[in-house]
TILUM-37230 format. One record per atom (N, C-alpha, C, O): residue in three letters; x, y, z. Coordinates in steps of 0.1 Angstrom, whole numbers, padded with zeros to 4 digits, always signed. Atoms other than C-alpha are relative to their C-alpha. Last residue first. Layout:
ALAXYZ/...
This chain:
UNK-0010+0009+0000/UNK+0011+1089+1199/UNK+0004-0011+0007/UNK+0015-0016+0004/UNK+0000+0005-0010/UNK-0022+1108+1192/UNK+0013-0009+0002/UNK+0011-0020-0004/UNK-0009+0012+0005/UNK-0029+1134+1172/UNK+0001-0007+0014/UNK-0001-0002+0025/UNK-0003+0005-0011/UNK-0060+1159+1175/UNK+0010-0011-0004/UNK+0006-0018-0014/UNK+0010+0009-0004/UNK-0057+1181+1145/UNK+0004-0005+0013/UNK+0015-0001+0018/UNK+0002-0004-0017/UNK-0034+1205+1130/UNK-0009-0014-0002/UNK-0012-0021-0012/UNK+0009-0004+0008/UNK-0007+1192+1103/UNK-0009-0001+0014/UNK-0006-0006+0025/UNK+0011+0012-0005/UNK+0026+1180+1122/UNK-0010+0014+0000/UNK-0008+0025+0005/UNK+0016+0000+0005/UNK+0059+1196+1104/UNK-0010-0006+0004/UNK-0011-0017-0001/UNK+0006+0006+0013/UNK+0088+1184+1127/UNK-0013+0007-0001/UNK-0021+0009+0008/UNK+0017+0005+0000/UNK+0107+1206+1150/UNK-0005-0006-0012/UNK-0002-0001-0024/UNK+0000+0005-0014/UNK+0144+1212+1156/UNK-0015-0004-0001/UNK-0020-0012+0008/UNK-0008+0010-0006/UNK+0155+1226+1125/UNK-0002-0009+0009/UNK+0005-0019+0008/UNK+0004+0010+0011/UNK+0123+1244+1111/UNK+0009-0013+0002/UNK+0006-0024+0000/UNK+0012+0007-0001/UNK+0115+1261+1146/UNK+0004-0011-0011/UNK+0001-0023-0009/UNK+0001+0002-0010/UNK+0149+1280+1149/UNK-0009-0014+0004/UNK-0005-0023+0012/UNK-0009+0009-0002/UNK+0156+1284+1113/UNK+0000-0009+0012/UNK+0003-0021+0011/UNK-0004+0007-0010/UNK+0124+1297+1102/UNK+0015-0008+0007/UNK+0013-0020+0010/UNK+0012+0003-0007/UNK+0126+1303+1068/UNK+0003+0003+0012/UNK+0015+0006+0014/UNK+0005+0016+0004/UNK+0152+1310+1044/UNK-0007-0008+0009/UNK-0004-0020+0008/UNK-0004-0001+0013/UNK+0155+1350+1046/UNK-0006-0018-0004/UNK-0014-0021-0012/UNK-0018+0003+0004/UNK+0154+1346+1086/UNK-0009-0001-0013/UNK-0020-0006-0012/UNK+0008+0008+0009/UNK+0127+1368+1107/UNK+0011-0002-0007/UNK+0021+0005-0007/UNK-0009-0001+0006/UNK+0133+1379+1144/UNK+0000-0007-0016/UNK-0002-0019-0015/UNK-0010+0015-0003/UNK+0100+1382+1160/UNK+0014+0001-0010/UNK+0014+0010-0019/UNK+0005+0006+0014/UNK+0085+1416+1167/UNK+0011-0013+0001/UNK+0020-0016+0008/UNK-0008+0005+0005/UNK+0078+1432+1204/UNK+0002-0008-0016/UNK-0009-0011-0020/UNK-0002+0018+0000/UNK+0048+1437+1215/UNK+0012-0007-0002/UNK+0013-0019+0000/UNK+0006+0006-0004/UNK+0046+1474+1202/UNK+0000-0013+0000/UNK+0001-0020-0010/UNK-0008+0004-0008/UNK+0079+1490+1191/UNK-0011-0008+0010/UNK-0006-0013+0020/UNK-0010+0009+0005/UNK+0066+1496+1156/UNK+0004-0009+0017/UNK+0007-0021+0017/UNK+0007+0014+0005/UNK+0031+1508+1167/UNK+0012-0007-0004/UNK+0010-0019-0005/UNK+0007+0011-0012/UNK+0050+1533+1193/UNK-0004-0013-0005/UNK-0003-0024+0001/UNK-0016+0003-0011/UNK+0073+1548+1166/UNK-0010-0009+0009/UNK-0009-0021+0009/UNK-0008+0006+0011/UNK+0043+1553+1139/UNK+0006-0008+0007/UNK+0005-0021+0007/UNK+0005+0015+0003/UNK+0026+1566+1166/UNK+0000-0007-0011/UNK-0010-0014-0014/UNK+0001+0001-0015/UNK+0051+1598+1173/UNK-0006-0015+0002/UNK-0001-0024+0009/UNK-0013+0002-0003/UNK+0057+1601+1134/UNK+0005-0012+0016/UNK+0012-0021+0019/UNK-0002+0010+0006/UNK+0021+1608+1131/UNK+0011-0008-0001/UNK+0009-0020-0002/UNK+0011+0010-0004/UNK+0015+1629+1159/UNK+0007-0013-0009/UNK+0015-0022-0005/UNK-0002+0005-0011/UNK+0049+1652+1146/UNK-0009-0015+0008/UNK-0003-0025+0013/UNK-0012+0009+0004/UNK+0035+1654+1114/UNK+0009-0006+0009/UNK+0015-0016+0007/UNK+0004+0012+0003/UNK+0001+1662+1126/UNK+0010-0010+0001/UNK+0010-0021+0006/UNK+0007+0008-0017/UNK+0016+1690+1150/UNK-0006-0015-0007/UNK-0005-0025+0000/UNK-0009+0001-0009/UNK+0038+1706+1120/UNK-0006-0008+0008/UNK+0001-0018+0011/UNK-0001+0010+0010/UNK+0004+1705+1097/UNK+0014-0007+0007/UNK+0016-0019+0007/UNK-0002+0015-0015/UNK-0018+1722+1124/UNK+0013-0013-0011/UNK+0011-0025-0011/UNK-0010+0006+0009/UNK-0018+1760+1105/UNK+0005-0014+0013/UNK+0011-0014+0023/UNK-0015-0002-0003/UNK-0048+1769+1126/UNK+0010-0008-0008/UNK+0007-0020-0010/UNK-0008-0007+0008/UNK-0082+1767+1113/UNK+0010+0004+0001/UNK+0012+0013-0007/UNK-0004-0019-0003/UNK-0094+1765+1153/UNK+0003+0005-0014/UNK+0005+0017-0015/UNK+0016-0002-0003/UNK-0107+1725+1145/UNK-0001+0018-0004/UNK-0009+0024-0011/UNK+0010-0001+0007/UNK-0073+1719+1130/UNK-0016+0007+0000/UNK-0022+0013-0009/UNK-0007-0010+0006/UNK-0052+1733+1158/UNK-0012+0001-0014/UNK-0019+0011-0017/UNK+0008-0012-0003/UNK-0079+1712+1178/UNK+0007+0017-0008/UNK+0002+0028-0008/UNK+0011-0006+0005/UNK-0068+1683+1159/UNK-0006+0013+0006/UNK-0015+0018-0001/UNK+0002-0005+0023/UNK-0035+1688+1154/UNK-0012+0001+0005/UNK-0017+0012+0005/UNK-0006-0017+0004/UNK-0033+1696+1197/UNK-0007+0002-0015/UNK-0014+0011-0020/UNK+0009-0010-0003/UNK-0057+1664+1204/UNK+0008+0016-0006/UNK+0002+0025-0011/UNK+0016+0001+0004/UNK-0037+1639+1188/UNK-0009+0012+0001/UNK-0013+0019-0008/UNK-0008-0009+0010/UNK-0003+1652+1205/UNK-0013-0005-0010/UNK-0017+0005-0016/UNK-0002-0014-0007/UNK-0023+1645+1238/UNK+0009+0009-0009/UNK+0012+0021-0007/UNK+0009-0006+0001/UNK-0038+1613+1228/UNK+0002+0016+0007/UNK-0005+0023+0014/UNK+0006-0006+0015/UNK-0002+1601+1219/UNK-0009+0007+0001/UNK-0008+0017-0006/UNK-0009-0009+0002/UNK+0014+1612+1256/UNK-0006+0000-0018/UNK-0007+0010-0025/UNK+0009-0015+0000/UNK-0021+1599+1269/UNK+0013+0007-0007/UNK+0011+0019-0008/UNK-0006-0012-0006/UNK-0008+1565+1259/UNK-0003+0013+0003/UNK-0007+0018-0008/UNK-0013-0003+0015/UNK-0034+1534+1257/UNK+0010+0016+0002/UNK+0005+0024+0009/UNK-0006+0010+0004/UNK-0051+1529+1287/UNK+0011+0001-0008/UNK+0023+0000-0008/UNK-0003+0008+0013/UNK-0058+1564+1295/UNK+0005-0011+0003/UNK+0013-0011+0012/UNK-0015-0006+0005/UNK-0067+1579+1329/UNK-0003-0012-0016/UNK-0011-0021-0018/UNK-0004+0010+0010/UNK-0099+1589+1341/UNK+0009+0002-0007/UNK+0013+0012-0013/UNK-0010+0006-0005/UNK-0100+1618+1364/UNK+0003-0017-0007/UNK+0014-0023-0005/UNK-0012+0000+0006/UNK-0118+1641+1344/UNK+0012-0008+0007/UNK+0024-0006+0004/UNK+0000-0007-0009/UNK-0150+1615+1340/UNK+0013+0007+0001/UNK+0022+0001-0004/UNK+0015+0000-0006/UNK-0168+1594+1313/UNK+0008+0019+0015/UNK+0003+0030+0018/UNK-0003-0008-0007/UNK-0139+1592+1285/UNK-0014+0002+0008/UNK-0024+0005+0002/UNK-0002-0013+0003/UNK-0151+1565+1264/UNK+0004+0009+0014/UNK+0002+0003+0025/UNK-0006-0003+0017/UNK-0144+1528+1257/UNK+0001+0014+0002/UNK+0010+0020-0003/UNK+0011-0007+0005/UNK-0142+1518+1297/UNK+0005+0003-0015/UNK+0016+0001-0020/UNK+0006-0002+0012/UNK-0124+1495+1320/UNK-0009+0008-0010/UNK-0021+0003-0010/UNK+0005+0009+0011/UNK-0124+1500+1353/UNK-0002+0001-0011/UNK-0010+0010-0015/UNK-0006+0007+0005/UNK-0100+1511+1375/UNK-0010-0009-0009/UNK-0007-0021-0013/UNK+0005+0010-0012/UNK-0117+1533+1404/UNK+0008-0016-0009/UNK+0010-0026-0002/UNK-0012+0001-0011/UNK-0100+1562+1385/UNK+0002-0012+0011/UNK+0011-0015+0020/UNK+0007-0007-0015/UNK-0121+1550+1356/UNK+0010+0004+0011/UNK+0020-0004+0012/UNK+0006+0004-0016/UNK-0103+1536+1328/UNK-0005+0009+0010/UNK+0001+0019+0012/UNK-0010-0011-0009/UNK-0091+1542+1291/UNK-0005-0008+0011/UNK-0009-0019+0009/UNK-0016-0010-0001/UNK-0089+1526+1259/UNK+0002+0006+0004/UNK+0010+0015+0001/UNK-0006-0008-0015/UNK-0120+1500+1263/UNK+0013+0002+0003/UNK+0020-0004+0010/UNK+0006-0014+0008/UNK-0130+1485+1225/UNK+0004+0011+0013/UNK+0006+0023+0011/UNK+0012-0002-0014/UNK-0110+1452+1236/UNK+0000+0015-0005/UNK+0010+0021-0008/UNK-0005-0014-0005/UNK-0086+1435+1207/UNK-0014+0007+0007/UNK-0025+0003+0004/UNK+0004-0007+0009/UNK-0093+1395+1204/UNK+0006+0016+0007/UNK+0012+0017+0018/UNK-0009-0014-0010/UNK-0075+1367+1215/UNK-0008+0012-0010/UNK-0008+0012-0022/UNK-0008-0004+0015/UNK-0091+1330+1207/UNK-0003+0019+0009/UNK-0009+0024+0018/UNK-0011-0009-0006/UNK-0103+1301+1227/UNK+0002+0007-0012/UNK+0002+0003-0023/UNK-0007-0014+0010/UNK-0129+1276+1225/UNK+0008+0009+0011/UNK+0009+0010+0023/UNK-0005-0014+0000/UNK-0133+1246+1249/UNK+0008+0001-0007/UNK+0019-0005-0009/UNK-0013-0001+0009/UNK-0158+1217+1242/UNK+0005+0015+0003/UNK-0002+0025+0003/UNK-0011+0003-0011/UNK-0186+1210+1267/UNK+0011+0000-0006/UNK+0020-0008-0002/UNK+0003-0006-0007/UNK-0214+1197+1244/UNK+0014+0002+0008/UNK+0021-0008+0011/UNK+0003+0009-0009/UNK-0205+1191+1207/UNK-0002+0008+0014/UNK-0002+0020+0013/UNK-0007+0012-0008/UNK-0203+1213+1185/UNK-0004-0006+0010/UNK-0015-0002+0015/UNK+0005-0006-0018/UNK-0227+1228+1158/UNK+0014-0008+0008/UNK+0020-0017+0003/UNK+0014+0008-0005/UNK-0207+1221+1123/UNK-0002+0003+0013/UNK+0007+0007+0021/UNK+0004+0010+0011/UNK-0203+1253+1121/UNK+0011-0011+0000/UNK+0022-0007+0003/UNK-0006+0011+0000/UNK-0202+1277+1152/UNK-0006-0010-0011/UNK-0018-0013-0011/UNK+0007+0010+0007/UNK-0219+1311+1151/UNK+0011-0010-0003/UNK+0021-0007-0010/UNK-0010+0007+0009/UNK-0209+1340+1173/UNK-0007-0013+0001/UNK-0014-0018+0010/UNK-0003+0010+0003/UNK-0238+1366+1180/UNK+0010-0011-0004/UNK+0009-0012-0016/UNK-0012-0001-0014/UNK-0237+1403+1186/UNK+0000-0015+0002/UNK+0005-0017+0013/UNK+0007-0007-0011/UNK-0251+1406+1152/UNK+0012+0000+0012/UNK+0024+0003+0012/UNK+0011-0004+0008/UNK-0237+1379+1132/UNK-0007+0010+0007/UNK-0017+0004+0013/UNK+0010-0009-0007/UNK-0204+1364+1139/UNK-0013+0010-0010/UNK-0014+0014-0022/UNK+0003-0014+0008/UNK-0191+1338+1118/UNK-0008+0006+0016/UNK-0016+0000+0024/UNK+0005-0007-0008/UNK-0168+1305+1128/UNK-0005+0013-0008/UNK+0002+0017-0017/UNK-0001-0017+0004/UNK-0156+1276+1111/UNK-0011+0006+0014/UNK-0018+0001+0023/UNK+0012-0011-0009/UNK-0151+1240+1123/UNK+0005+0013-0007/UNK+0017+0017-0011/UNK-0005-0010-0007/UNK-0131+1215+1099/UNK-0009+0011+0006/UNK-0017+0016-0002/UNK-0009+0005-0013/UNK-0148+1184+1094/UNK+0005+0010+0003/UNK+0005+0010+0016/UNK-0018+0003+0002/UNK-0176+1193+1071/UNK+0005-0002+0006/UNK-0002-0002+0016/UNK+0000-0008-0011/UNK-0211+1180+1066/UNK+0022+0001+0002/UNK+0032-0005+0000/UNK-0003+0006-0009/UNK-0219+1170+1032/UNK+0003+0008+0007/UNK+0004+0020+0004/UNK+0007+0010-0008/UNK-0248+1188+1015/UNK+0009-0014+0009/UNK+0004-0023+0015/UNK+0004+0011+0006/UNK-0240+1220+1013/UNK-0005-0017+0003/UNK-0010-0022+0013/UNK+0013+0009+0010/UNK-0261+1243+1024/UNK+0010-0009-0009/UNK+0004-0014-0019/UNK+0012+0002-0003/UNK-0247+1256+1056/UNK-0011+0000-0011/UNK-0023+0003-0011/UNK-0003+0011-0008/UNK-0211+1260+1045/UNK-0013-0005+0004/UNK-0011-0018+0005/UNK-0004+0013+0004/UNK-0222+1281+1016/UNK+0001-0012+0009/UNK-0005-0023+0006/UNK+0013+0004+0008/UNK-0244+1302+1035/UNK+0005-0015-0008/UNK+0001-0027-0008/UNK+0009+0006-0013/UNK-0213+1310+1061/UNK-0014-0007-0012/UNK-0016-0018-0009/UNK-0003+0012-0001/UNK-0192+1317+1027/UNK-0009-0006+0012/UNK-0012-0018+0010/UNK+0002+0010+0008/UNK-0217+1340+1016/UNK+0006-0010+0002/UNK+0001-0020-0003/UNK+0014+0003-0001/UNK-0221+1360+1050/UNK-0001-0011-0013/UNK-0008-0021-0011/UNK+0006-0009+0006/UNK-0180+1363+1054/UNK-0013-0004-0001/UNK-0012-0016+0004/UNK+0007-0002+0011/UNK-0166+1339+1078/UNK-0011+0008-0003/UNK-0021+0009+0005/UNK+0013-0003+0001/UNK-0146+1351+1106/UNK-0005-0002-0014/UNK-0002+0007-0022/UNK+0010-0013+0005/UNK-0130+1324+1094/UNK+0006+0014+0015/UNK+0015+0013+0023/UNK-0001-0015+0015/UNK-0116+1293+1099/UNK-0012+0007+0003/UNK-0024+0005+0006/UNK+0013-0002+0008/UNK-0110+1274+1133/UNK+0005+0008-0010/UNK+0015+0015-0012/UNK+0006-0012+0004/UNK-0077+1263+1144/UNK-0015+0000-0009/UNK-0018-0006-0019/UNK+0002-0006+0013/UNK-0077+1229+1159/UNK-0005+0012-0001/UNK-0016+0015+0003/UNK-0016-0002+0002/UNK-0062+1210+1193/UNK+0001+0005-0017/UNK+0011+0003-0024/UNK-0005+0010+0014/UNK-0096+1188+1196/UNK+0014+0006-0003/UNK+0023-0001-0006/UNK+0004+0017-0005/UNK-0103+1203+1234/UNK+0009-0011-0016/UNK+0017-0020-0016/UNK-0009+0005-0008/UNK-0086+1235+1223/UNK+0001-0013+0006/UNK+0010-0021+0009/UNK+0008+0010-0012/UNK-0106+1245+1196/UNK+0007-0007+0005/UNK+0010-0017-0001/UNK-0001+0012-0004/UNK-0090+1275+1184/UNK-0007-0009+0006/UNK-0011-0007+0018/UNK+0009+0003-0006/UNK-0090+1313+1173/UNK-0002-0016-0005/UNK-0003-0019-0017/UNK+0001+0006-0012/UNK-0064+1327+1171/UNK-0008+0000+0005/UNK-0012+0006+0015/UNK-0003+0009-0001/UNK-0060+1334+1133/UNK+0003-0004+0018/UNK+0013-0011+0021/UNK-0007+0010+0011/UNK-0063+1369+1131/UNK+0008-0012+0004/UNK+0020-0011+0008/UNK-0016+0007+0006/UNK-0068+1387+1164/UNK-0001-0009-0012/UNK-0002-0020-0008/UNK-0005+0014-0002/UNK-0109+1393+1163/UNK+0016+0004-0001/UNK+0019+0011-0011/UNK-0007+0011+0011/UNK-0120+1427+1167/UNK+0008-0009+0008/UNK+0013-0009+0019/UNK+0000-0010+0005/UNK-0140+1450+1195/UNK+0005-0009-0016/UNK-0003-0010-0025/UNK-0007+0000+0016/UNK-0152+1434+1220/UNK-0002+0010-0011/UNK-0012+0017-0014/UNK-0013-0008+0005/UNK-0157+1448+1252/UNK+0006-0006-0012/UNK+0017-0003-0016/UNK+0006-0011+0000/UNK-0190+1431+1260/UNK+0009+0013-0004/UNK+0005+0025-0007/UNK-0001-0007-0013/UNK-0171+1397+1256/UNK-0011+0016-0003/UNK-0017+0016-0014/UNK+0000-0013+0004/UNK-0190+1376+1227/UNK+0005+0007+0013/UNK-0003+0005+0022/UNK-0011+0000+0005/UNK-0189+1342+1236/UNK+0004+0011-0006/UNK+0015+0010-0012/UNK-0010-0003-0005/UNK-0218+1344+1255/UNK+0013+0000+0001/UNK+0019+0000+0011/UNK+0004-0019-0007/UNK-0243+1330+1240/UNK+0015+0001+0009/UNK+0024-0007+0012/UNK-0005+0004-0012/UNK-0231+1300+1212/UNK-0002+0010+0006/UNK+0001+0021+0000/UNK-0002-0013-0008/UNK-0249+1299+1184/UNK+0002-0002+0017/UNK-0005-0008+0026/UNK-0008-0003+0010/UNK-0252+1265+1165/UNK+0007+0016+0003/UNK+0016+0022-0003/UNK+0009-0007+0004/UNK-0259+1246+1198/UNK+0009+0013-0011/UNK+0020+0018-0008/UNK+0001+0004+0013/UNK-0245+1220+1217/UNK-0012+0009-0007/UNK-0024+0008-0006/UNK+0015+0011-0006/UNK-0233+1242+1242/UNK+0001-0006-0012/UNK+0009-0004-0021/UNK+0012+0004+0011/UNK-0198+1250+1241/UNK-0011-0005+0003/UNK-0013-0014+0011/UNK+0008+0008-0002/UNK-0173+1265+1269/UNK-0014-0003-0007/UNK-0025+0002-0003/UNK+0016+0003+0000/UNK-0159+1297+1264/UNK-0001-0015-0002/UNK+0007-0018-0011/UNK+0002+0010+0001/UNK-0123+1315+1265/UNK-0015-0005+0007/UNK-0019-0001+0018/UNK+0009+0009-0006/UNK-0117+1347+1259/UNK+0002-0011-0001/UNK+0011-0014-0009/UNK+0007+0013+0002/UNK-0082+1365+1256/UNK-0014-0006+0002/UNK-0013-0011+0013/UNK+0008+0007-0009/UNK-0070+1399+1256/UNK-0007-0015-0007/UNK-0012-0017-0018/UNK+0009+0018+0007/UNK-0056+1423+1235/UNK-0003-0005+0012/UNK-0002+0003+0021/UNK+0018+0002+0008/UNK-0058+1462+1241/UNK-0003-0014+0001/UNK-0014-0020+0002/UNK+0008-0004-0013/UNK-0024+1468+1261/UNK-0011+0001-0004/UNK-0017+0009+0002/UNK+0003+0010-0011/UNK-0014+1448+1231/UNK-0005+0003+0013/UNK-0010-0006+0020/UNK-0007-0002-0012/UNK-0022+1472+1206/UNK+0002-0008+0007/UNK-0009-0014+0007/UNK+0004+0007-0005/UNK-0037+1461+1170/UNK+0007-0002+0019/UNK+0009-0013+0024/UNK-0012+0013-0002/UNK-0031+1487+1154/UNK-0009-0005+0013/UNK-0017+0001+0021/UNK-0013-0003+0006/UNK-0053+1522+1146/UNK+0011-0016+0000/UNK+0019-0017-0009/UNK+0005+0010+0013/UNK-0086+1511+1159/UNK+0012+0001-0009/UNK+0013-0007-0019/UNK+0004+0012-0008/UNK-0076+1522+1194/UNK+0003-0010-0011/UNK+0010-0020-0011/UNK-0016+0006-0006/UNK-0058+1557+1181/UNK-0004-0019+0001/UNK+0005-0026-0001/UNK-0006+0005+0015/UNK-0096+1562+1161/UNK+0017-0002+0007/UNK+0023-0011+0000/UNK+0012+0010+0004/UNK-0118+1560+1201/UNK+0009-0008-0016/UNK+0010-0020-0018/UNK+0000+0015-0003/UNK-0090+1575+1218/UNK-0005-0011-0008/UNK+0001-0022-0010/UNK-0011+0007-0002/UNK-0090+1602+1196/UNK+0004-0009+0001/UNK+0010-0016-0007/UNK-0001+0000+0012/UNK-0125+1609+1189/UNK+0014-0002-0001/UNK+0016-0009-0011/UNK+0008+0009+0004/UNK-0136+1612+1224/UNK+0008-0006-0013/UNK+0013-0017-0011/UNK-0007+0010-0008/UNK-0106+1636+1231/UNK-0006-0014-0002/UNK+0001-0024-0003/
């Protein structure tokens, strides 16, 4: 059941998983507590500095973070690397600047008392995420575990969160020749702080 929850979680990016922080900058190249205790992965591309009104890059990899921090001009666009349980802001920022950015939360069930948790602690803890998948999860694998012909029960599982991950969050309507909605009615404006 451990082992369910735990690989269903990491499976897609759920939205009864995401979640947002938001943090407040010291001046300082590591920022504490910008890390929730339930993190788990970043969302792709939301992550922002909301005071200036600009996406950061990365998570940068350990050679690009090296790079950025040796050459010798200083750059204008902010990046970000985690390092340990650490997140690392380049160039440092200023003081009192708010970050933001959505990440997926490692806690895919709850207490009966309602709190958050990554693993099954008690039997009245209910699932976050669906118990109807971790309950066709658990059959293959225990059909597996027993050497039982489990290949029916996989194919079913599989099928079963296939269906869920499609119909998760909803999806956007996508047009052949771009955007129609956004490209008609809105002008291109490159990120940064603008001012009019």
């Amino acid at each position: 059941a451990q082992q369910e929850g735990i690989e269903l979680s990491k499976r897609h990016p759920w939205q009864v998983l995401t979640t947002e922080k938001t943090f407040t900058s010291t001046v300082a190249e590591t920022q504490t507590g910008a890390i929730p205790s339930d993190f788990d992965r970043f969302v792709d591309d939301s992550f922002f500095n909301r005071t200036q009104k600009r996406r950061l890059n990365g998570p940068l990899t350990p050679q690009e973070w090296q790079f950025h921090k040796s050459v010798v001009a200083t750059t204008i666009i902010e990046a970000f690397r985690v390092r340990g349980s650490a997140l690392l802001i380049t160039p440092t920022p200023a003081a009192s600047v708010t970050y933001a950015y959505e990440y997926i939360s490692k806690n895919w069930c709850e207490s009966s008392g309602g709190t958050d948790q990554a693993l099954w602690a008690a039997d009245a803890d209910t699932g976050i995420l669906s118990e109807e998948l971790m309950t066709l999860g658990l059959i293959w694998r225990w059909q597996k575990a027993k050497s039982l012909d489990y290949a029916e029960s996989f194919r079913t599982y599989e099928n079963q969160v296939a269906a869920a991950m499609s119909r998760d969050g909803g999806k956007p309507t996508l047009y052949i020749g771009g955007n129609t909605i956004t490209s008609a009615r809105l002008p291109i404006i490159k990120d940064g702080s603008w001012s009019l």
